[in-house]
C-alpha positions in Angstrom: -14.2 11.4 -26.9 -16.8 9.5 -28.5 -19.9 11.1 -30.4 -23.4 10.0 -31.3 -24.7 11.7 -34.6 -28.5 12.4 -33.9 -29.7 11.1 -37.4 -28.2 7.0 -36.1 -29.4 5.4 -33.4 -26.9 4.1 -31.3 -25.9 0.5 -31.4 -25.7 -1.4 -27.9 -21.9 -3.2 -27.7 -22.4 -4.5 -24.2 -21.6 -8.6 -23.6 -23.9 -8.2 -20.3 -27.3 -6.1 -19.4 -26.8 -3.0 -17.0 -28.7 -2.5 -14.2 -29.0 1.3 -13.0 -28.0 1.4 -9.6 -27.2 4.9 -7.2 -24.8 2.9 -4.3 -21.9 4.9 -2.9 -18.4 3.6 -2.5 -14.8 4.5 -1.4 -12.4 4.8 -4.7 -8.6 4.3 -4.0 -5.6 4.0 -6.9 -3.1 1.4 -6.2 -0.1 3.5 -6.4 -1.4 6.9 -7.4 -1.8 9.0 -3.8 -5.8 10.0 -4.9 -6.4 10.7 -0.8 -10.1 9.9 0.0 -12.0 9.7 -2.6 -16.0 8.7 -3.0 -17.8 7.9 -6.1 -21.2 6.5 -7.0 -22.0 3.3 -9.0 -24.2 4.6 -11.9 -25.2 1.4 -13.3 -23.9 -2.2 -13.0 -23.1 -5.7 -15.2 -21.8 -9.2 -15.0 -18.2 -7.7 -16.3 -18.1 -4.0 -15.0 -19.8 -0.8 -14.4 -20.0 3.3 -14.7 -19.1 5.1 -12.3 -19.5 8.9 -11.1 -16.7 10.8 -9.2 -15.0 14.1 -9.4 -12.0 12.1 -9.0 -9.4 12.5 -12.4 -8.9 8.9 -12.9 -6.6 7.4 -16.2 -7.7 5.1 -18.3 -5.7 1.5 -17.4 -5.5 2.9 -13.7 -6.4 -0.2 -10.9 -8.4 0.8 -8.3 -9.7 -0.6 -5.1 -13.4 0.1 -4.9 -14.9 -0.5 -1.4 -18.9 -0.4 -0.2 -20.4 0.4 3.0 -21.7 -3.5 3.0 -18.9 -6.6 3.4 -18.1 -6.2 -0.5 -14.8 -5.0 -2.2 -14.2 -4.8 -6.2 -10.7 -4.5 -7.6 -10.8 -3.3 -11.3 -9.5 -1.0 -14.3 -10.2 2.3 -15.6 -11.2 1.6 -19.5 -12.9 4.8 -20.6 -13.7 7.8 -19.4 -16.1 10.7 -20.1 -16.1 14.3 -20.3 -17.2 15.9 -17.0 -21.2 16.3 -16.8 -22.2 19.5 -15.5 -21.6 19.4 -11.5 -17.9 18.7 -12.3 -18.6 14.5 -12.1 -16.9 12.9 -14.6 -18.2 9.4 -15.4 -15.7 6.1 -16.0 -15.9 2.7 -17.6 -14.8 0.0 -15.1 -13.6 -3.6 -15.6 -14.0 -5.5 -13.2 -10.6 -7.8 -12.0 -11.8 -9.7 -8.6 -15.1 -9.0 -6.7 -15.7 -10.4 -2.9 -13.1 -12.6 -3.4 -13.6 -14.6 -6.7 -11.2 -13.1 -8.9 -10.8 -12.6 -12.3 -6.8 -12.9 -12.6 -4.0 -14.6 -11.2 -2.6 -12.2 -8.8 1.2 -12.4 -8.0 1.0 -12.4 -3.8 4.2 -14.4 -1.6 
């Protein structure tokens, strides 16, 4: 895990601005049995976003995300975070294909 020391200001890597959002989703693994899981989109860019869950993800895991609204967002675990307090751990996600327009060729028949 990554730390900050307090005496330098941390410098801002991101290739896109995130936009804090709360919205609440459905979180399955594509071949990991997770069950049902639910998470919450803690803020959002162009390429990928955080996310909250108490789920125990792995970094390079896909997952299928799905909204209550018409919107489904295939992506990749990249990083994760140590759990905050409330047991929530919080996950860097890159996003593959969202609504449709993806970011890959996928190999379907």
């Amino acid at each position: 895990m990554r730390t900050i020391s307090p005496s330098r200001p941390a410098i801002e890597k991101r290739r896109h601005r995130r936009i804090p959002l709360g919205l609440t989703l459905d979180i399955q693994a594509q071949g990991q049995p997770l069950g049902r899981c639910r998470g919450t989109i803690a803020d959002l860019s162009e390429g990928g976003m955080s996310l909250r869950t108490d789920a125990e993800l792995e970094e390079g895991m896909c997952i299928l995300l799905t909204l209550d609204a018409p919107l489904t967002i295939r992506g990749e675990i990249r990083h994760s975070l140590a759990a905050e307090p409330g047991g929530l751990r919080r996950y860097g996600v890159r996003f593959h294909m969202v609504d449709g327009r993806s970011r890959f060729q996928e190999n379907r028949p």
